[in-house]
Structures are given as structure tokens and as C-alpha cells.
N, C-alpha and C positions, 0 to 999 in steps of 0.2 A: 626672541631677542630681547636684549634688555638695556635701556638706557645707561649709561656708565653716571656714576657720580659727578664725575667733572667733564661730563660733554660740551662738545663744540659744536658751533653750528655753521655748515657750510651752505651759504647760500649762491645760486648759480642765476644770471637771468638771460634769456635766449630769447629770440623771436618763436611767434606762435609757427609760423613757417621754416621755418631752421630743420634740417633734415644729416641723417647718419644714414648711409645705406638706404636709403628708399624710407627708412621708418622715421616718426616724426623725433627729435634728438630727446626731446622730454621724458618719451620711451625707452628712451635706449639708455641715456641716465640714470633713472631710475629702476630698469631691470640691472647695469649694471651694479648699484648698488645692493641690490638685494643680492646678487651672485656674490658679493664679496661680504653679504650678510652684515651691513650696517641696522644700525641700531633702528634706524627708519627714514624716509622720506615721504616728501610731500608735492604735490606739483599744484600751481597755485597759478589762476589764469587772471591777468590785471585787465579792467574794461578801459585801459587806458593810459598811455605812457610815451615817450621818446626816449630816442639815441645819441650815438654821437651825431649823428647828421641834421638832428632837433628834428624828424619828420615825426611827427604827431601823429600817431597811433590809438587810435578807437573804436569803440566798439557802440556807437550811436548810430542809429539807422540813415540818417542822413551823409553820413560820413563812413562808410563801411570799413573795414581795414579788414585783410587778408593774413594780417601778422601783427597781431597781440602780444602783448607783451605776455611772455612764462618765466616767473620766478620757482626756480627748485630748491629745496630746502633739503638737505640732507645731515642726522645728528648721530654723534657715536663720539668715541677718545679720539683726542687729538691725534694719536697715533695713526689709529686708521684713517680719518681725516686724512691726512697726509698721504698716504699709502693709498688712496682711493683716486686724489688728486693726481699722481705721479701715472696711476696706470691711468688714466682718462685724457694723459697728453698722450698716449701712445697709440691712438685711435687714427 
């Protein structure tokens, strides 16, 4: 695959615990980008973040957290962008 000239960058951010079907969702985002053959993705694991609910999330031993924050990054033409986004409501 190959980056397009004028790519966009979709980025998605999910709990490390957030699940599709049984598999972890970061998975499942990511395979389905590659089925629709984007240009590529990344899944990216933060030692550290909050929510809407400001529950503080870390990854410090004294403070364990079971759900990290996952930022997904996905890049290709705005087009498919779009067209990626549309089929990932449909899950």
C-alpha cells in the first residue's frame, strides 16, 4: 500500500478494555482497516490518561489500571477515510 499525497489522519482513542465480539476493539479496527486495505495503521498504548468521567487512568504500579488508554491512528485519502468511518458505524 501506499500513502496518497494528500492523506488524512484518522485518529480513534478507546479504552485498553473496550471489546468487539470477544476480541480486544483495537484488533478489530485495525484488522478492519487492513480488509478495506488502508494505507496503514498504528495502535498506540498511553501509560496514562482520562475520560469523560476524569477517572485517571495509569499504568504506575502503585495505581494499576485494567484499561489504558489506546490511541488508533489510521492514514490514507480523505475518501476512504470517510468510507472506513461510515462502515465502522455499522458494527
Amino acid at each position: 500500500m501506499q500513502i496518497p499525497e494528500d492523506a488524512v489522519l484518522l485518529r480513534i482513542f478507546i479504552g485498553e478494555s473496550d471489546r468487539h465480539r470477544r476480541q480486544p476493539l483495537y484488533e478489530a479496527i485495525v484488522l478492519k482497516a487492513r480488509e478495506m486495505q488502508m494505507a496503514g495503521a498504528t495502535v498506540l498504548r498511553g501509560p496514562m490518561g482520562f475520560g469523560k468521567s476524569s477517572h485517571l487512568h495509569t499504568a504506575k504500579i502503585l495505581r494499576l489500571s485494567m484499561d489504558l488508554p489506546i490511541v488508533i491512528e489510521i492514514v490514507d485519502s480523505e475518501e476512504k477515510v470517510k468510507a472506513f468511518c461510515l462502515c465502522s458505524m455499522r458494527w
